[in-house]
N, C-alpha and C positions, 0 to 999 in steps of 0.2 A: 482439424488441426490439433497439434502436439502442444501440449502445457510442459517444455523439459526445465530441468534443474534451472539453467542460463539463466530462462526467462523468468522462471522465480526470484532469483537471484537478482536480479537489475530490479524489479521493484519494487523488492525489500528494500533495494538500496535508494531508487526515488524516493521511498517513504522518508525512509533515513536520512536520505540530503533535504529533504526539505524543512527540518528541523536543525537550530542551530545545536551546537555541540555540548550531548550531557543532559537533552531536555530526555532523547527515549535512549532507554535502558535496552531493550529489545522490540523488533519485530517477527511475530510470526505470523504465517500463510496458515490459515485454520481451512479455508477451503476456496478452489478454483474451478468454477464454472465457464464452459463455453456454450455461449447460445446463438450459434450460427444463425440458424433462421430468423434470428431479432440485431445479428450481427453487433452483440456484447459479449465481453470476458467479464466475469464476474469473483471479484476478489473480496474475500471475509477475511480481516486481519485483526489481529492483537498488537494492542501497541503496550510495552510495559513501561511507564516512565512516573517521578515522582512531580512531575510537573502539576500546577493545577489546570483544570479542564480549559478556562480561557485560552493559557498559552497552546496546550494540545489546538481548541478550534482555530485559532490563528495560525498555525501552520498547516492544518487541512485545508486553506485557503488556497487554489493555484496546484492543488496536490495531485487532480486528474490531468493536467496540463502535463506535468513530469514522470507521471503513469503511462498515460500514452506516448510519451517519447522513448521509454523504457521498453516499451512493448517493439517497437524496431518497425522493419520495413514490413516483416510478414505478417504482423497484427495491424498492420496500418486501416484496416477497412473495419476495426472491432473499435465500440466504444468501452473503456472500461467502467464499470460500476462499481465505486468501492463501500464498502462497508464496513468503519471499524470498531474494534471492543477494546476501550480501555479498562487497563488493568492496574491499579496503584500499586507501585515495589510496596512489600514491607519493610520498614524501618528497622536498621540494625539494632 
């Protein structure tokens, strides 16, 4: 199966909705893996926010739930694995 734009895109945006407004700065897709034969999609992300790390792991809480729904009808049989790298903004 095809990893296209779309579907990076909607899980940026799970990442994204499951944080209240202003906590991440950005997200990026550092790398996407598909491992059919173990039926996972494997996602390596950077979150960039000035948050401290508690409020980051309390919104990772429930964040696979919103991943897999992001992922639609045709990843529906894929678990995803996510992985991510916080990045602290620098301060203006």
């Amino acid at each position: 199966m095809v990893v296209d734009d779309d579907l990076k895109r909607r899980v940026i945006n799970a990442i994204i909705g499951r944080y209240d407004s202003g906590v991440i700065r950005d997200v990026r897709l550092v790398s996407v893996e598909v491992v059919e034969d173990e039926d996972e999609i494997r996602f390596v992300f950077e979150i960039e926010s000035d948050a401290d790390p508690e409020t980051i792991g309390k919104g990772y809480f429930g964040l696979t739930d919103r991943v897999r729904k992001a992922l639609g009808d045709d990843w529906r049989g894929y678990f995803p694995i996510l992985r991510p790298r916080i990045e602290r903004s620098a301060a203006a």
